[in-house]
C-alpha positions in Angstrom: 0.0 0.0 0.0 1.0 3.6 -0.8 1.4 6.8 1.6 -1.6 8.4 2.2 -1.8 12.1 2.1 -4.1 13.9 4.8 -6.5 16.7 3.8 -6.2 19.9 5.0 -6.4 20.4 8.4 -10.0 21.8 9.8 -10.5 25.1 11.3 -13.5 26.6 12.9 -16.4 27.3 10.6 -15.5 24.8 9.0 -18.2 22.8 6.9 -18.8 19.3 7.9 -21.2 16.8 6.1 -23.0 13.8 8.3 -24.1 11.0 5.8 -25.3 7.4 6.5 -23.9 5.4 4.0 -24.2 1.9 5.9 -27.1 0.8 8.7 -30.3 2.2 8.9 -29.7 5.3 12.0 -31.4 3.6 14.9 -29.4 5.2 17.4 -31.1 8.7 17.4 -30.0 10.3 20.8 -26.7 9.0 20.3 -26.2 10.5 16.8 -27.5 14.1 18.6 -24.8 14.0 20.7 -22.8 13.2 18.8 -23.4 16.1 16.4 -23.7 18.4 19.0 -19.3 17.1 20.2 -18.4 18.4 16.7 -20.3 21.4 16.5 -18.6 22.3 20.0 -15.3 22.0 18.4 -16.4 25.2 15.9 -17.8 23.2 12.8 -20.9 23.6 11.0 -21.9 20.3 11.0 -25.0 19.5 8.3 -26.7 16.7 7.7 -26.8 15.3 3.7 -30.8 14.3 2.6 -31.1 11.1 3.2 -29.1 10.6 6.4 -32.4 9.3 7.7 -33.9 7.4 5.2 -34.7 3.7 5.7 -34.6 0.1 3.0 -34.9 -2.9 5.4 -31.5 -2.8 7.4 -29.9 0.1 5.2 -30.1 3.7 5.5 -32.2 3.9 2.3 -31.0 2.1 -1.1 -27.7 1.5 -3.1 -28.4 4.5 -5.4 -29.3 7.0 -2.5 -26.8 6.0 -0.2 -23.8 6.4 -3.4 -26.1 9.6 -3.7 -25.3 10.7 -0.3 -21.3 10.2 -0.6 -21.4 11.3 -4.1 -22.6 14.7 -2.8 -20.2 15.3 0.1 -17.1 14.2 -2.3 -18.4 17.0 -4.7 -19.0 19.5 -2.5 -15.7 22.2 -2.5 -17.0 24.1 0.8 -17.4 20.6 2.3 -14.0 20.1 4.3 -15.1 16.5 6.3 -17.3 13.6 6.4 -18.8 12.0 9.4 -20.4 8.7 8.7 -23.3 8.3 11.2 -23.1 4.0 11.8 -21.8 1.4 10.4 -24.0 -2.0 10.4 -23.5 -2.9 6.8 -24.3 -1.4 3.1 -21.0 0.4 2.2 -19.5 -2.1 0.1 -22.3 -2.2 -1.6 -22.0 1.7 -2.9 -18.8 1.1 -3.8 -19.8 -1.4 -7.0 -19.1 0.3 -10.1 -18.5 3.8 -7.7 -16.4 6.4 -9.1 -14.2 8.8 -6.7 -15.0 12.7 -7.9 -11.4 14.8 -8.4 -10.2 15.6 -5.3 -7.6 18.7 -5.8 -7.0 22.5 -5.0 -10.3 23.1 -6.6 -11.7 20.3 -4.4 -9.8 19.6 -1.5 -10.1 16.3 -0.2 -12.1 15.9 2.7 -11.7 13.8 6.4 -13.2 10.9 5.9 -14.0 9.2 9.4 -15.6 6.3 10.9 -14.7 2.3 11.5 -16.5 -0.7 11.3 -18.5 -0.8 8.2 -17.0 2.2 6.9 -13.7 0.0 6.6 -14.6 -0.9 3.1 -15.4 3.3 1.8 -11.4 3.6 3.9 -10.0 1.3 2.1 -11.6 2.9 -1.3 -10.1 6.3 -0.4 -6.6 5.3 0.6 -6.7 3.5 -3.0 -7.5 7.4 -4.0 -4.3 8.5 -1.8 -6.0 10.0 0.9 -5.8 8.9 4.6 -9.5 8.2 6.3 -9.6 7.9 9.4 -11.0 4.7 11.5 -12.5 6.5 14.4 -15.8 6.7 16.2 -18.8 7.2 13.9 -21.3 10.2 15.1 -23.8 7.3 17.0 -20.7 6.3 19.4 -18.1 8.8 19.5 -20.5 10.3 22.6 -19.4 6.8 24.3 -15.6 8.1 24.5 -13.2 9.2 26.9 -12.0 12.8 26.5 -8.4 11.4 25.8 -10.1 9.7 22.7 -11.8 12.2 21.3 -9.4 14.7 22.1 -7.2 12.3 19.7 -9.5 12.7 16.9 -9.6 16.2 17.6 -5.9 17.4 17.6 -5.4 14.8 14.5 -8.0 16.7 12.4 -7.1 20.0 13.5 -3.6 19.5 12.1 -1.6 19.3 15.2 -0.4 16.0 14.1 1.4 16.8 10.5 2.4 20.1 12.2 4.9 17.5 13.9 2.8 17.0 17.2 2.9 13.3 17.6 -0.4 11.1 18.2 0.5 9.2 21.9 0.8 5.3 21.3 -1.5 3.0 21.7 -0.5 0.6 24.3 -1.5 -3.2 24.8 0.2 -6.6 25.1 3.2 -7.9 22.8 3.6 -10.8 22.2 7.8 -11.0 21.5 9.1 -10.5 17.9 10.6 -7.2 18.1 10.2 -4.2 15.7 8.7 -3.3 12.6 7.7 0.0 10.5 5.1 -0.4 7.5 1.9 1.7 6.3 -1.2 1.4 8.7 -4.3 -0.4 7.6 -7.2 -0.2 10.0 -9.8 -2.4 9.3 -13.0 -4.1 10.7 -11.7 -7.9 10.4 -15.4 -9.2 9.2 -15.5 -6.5 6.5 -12.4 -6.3 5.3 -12.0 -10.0 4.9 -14.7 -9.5 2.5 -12.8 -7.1 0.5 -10.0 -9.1 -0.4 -9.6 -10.7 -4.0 -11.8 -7.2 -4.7 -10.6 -4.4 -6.6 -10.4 -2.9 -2.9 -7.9 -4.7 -1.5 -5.0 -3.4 -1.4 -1.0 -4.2 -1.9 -0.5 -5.8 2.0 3.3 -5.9 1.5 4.9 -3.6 3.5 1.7 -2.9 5.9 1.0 -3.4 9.6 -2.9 -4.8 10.0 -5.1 -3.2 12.7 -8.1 -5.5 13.4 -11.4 -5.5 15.2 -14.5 -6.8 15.1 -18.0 -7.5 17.7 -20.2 -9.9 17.8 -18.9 -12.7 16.2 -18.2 -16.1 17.8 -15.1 -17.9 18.1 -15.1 -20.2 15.2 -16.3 -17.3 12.9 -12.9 -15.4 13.7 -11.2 -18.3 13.4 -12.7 -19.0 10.2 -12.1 -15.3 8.9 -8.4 -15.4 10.0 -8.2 -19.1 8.0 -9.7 -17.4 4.8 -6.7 -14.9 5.3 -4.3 -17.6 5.9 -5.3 -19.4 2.7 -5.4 -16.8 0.4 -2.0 -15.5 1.3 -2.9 -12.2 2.5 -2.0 -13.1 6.0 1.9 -13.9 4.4 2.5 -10.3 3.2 1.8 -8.4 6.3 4.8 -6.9 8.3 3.0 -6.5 11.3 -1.0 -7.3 13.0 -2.0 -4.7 15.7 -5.3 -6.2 17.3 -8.0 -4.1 18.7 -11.0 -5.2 20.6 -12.7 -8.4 20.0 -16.3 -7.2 21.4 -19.4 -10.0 22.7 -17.3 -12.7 20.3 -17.7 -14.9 23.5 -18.3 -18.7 22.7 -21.8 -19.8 22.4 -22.7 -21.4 25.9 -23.0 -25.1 26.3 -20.9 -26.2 23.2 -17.0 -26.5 23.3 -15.2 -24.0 21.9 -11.7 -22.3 22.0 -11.9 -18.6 23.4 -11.6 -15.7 20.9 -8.3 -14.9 22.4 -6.5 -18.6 21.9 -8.2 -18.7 18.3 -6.1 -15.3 17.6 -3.4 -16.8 19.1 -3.6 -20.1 17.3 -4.2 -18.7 13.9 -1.5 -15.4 14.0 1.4 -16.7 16.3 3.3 -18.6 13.8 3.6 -16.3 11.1 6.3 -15.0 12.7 6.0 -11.2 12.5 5.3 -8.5 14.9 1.8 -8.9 16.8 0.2 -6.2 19.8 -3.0 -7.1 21.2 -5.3 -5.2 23.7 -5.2 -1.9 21.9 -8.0 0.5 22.8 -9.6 0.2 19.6 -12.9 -1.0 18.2 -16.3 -1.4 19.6 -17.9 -1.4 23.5 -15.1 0.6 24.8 -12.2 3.1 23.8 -11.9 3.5 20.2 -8.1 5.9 19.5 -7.7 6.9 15.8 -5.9 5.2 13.8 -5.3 7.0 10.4 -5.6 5.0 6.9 -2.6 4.6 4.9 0.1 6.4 7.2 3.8 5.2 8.4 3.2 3.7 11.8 6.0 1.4 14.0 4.7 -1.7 15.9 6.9 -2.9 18.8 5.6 -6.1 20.1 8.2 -6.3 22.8 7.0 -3.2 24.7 3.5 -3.7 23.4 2.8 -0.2 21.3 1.1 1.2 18.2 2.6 4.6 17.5 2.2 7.0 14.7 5.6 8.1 12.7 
């Protein structure tokens, strides 16, 4: 994977766009609130038409959801986007979807969110510009201050002003050092994009994973798929997030989630961090698409070159 380049950074007044381009909204308090922590920071924050709209489990169809991103992408005043939930339904909008121009007529925008969104990040790093996997507007309300004050500083440009991001911290498992271009990524999702046109060139990256709600044997079958397809062999590096209600399924043997990641990652013999406060149910630190990071599974961090 390529370096990817971040957009300008946001200043007060600055025009932000909320569209739904997964899950039907459901969590309407939640998304207020959320609206209400950006708006504090000095944005306008507007909603696109059809934020709202409902088709069974999606936030309205293919065509109006591509509608929705199609419209913030083409907007020149628009300087961010704020998904409002993941669920599922963005790889969907991305068949046969065509990235507008993004240059000095058109700056390129902040894209953020995680889960879901993993497939529309992986689409705009493939453009050159970094995304950022961070909380969508229905959970970023759920955060500690030091989390969304991370999110905060990184989009106001402290961070490529030379302000580093603090590590993430978590458990190493041994296997020393390693630098490579970070790739965030709900593990359910993005297993889903590889063999697509969306996945990308996994040689020189460290892989940051997460995922909720899915037992045992289903990770262990995802991580398999990986295995088998090679993907798994390229990576410098695996960073693991939060493995959320992936508990086994009471009364019938199982593994736990955490010996199924061990079993399937600690023999490829790279660099591996687990623990990080990332993902769902809890603390969920930005991780930006597409830029240099270091993983040192000795002392157990995620940091940010």
């Amino acid at each position: 994977m390529e370096l990817c380049h971040f957009p300008p950074p946001l200043q007060p007044g600055d025009l932000l766009l909320a569209i739904a381009p997964s899950g039907a909204l459901r969590e309407t308090n939640a998304f207020e609130q959320g609206l209400e922590l950006w708006r504090s920071q000095g944005y306008r924050v507007e909603t696109v038409a059809g934020y709202d709209d409902r088709w069974g489990y999606l936030a309205g169809t293919d065509a109006g959801r591509r509608s929705q991103l199609t419209f913030a992408l083409k907007q020149p005043a628009c300087r961010g986007i704020l998904c409002v939930r993941g669920g599922w339904g963005g790889a969907r909008i991305l068949e046969e979807f065509v990235f507008p121009p993004q240059d000095d007529r058109n700056p390129p925008k902040w894209l953020v969110g995680f889960s879901d969104i993993t497939s529309l990040l992986w689409a705009y790093g493939q453009q050159g510009i970094a995304g950022l996997h961070a909380p969508l507007l229905t959970t970023i309300a759920q955060e500690p201050d030091w989390s969304r004050q991370r999110l905060f500083n990184l989009v106001q440009g402290q961070f490529v002003q030379g302000n580093l991001l603090e590590p993430l911290t978590g458990n190493g498992w041994g296997g020393g050092t390693v630098e490579g271009i970070l790739l965030p990524a709900n593990l359910t999702v993005a297993t889903h994009l590889l063999n697509t046109p969306y996945e990308p060139d996994l040689s020189n990256v460290i892989l940051a994973l997460e995922d909720i709600g899915e037992a045992p044997y289903r990770i262990d079958r995802l991580l398999t798929h990986w295995r088998m397809t090679g993907a798994l062999g390229k990576v410098r590096g695996i960073a693991l997030g939060r493995f959320s209600l992936c508990d086994p399924p009471v009364g019938i043997p199982s593994f736990s989630v955490e010996e199924v990641l061990r079993d399937r990652l600690d023999d490829l013999g790279i660099p591996i961090v687990s623990d990080l406060p990332f993902g769902h149910e809890g603390e969920n630190g930005v991780l930006p698409v597409g830029r240099r990071a270091t993983l040192d599974s000795d002392r157990g961090w995620l940091a940010i070159n």
